[in-house]
N, C-alpha and C positions, 0 to 999 in steps of 0.2 A: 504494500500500500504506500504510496508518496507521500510525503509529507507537505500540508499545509499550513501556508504562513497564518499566522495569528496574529493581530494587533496585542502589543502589551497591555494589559490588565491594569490600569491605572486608577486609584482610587479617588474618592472627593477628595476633597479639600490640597490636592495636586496640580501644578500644570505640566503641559509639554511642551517642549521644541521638538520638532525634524530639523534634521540635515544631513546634509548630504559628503563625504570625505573620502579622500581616496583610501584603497581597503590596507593599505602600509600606515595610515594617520591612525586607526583606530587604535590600537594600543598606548600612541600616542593623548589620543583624546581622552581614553579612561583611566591613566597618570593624570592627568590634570585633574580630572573627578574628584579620583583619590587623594590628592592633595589639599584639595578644596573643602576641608571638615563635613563631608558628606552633602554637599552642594546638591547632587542629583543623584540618580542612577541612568544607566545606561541598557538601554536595547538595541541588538543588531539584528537586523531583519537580514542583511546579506552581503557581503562586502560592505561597504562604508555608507549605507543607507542608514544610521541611527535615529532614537528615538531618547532623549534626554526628560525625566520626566525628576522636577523637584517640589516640594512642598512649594503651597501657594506664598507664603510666607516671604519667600526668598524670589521669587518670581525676577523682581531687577537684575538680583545677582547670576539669575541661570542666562538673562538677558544679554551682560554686558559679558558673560562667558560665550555665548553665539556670536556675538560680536568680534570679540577676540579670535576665535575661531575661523572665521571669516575671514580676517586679515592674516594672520598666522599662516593657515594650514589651505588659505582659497576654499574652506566648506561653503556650501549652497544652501543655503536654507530653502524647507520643504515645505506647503500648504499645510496647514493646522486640517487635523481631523476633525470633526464635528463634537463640538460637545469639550472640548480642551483649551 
């Protein structure tokens, strides 16, 4: 049987980013995570398609981490799912 991609299971009071990175930044990107006192967590859908999802709380800060990211590593930010 194949395996089907699933969207991460994200709770309330959460948001998310997409983006997009090449599949050699990704370990890259989840150092910075780790670094970042538990800033977000990380899903990979498939090479460097991620799904960054942190408490609502921190929201700027996961912000101006897409940001950085962007400049840094040239990540692509991805359309917000419905509901995120």
């Amino acid at each position: 049987m194949p395996r089907v991609s699933q969207p991460p299971l994200v709770g309330e009071g959460m948001v998310t980013r997409r983006v997009l990175v090449r599949s050699e930044d990704v370990v890259f990107v989840k150092g910075i995570l780790e670094a970042s006192e538990g800033l977000a967590q990380l899903f990979a859908e498939g090479g460097g398609d991620l799904t960054l999802a942190a408490p609502a709380c921190r929201e700027e800060e996961l912000d101006a981490l897409v940001e950085d990211l962007v400049l840094e590593v040239g990540a692509v930010r991805k359309p917000q799912a419905s509901g995120s």
